[in-house]
N, C-alpha and C positions, 0 to 999 in steps of 0.2 A: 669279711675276714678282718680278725683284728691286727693291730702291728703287731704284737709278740708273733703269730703263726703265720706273719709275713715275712718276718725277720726267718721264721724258724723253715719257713718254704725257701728261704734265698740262700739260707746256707746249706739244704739238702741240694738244691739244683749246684752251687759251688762244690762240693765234695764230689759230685756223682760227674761233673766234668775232670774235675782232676784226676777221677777214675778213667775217665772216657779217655782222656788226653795220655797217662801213663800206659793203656792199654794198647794206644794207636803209638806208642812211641814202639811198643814192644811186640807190635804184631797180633797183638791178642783179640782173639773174638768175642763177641756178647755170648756166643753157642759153648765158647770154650769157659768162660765164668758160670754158663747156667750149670755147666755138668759138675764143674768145682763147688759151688753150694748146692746142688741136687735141688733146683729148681728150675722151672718150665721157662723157656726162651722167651716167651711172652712176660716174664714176673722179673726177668734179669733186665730186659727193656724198660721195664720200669722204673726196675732200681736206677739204670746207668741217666735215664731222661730226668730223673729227678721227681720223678711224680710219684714216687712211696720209698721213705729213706729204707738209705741199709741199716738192719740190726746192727748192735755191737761186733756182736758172735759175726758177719756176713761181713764185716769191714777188714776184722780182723782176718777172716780166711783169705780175702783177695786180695788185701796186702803179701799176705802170705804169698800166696800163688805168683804176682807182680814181682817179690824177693824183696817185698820192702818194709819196714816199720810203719800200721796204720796212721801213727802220730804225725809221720812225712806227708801223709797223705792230706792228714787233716790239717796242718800247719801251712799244705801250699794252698788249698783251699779259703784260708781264712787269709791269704795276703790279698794286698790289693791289685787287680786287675793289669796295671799296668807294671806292676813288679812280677809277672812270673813270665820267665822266660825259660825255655830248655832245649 
């Protein structure tokens, strides 16, 4: 694996916690996301574990769904580790 697609696997795993994290604030399920982008329970666990990012179009719908601006989502994801708190 080169560094650019490790850098680029470190930031899908960081976004798809921040998903996970927002989701678990909100009570929300992986079953209740899959039916929001009409995809298979198995393909939404992938997205949320980090192991196949979300499309644009898939980031922006479950921000939506969540009530929030994807950019929030993306902007906590890139803080550092020890600065996100909620």
């Amino acid at each position: 694996m080169t560094n650019h697609a490790a850098v680029g696997l470190a930031a899908e795993q960081r976004l798809a916690g921040e998903v996970r994290a927002e989701m678990a604030r909100q009570k929300r399920t992986a079953g209740e996301m899959a039916r929001v982008l009409g995809i298979t329970a198995h393909t939404a666990g992938r997205r949320l574990s980090g192991a196949v990012a979300f499309s644009v179009t898939e980031l922006m719908a479950v921000a939506m769904w969540l009530g929030m601006d994807a950019k929030e989502l993306l902007r906590r994801a890139e803080e550092p580790a020890h600065a996100v708190a909620s």
